[in-house]
C-alpha positions in Angstrom: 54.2 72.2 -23.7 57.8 71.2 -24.0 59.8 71.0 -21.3 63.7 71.2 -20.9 65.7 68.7 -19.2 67.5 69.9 -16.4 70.7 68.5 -17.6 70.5 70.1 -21.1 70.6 73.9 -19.7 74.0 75.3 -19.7 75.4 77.3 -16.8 75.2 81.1 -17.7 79.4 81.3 -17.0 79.5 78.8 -19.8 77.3 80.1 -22.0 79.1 83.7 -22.0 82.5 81.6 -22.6 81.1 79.7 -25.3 79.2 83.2 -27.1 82.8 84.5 -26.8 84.3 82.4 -28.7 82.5 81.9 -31.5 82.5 86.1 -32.0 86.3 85.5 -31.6 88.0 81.6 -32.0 91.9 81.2 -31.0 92.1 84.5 -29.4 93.8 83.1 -26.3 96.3 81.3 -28.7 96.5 84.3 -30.4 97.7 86.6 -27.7 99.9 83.9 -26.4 101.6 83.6 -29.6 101.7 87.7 -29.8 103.5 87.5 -26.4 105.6 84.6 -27.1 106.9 86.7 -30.3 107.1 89.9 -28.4 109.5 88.6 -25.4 111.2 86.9 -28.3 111.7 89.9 -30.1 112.7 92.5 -27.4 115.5 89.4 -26.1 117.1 89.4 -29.8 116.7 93.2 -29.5 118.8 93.6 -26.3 121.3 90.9 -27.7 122.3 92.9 -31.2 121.7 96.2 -28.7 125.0 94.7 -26.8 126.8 93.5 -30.3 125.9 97.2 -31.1 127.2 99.0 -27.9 130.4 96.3 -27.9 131.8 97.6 -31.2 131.3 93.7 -32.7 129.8 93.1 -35.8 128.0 96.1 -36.5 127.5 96.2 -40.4 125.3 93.0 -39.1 123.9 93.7 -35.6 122.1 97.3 -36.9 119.9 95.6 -39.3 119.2 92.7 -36.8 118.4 95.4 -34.1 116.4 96.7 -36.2 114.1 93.8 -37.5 113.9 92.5 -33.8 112.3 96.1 -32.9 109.9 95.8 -36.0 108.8 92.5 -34.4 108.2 93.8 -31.2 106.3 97.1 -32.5 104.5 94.2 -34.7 103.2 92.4 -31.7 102.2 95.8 -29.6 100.4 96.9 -32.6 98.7 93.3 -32.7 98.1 93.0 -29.2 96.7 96.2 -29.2 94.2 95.8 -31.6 92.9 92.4 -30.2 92.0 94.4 -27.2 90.3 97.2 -28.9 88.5 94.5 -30.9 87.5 92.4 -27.3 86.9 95.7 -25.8 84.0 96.4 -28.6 82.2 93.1 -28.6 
């Protein structure tokens, strides 16, 4: 009979940690990177917002406003879906 060595058994917090992510590597750096992009996104968006309300530039701001609010609605849908996809593993 074999026995195991005490110092090879792995605490069961770590072992749930570890099974986690192998079904899912990087998804911490993925969801920071989803929120860095977000709050990145939704800043730009209230900056062209206030070129747009100001009357300054606007043949440039409204496509600008635009892409920053597809970004944002980019990293929601993202976001999202990585926790439907945590939520059924």
């Amino acid at each position: 009979m074999v026995q195991q060595n005490p110092k090879n058994r792995v605490n069961p917090e770590q072992y749930a940690r570890l099974k986690a992510e192998i079904a899912a590597p990087y998804r911490g750096l993925r969801q920071f990177i989803y929120i860095s992009c977000g709050a990145s996104g939704f800043i730009g968006g209230l900056v062209f917002l206030s070129q747009l309300l100001a009357g300054r530039d606007i043949n440039s701001a409204l496509p600008n406003l635009a892409l920053q609010v597809g970004v944002v609605a980019l990293m929601v849908f993202l976001w999202r879906w990585e926790q439907r996809r945590q939520k059924r593993s």
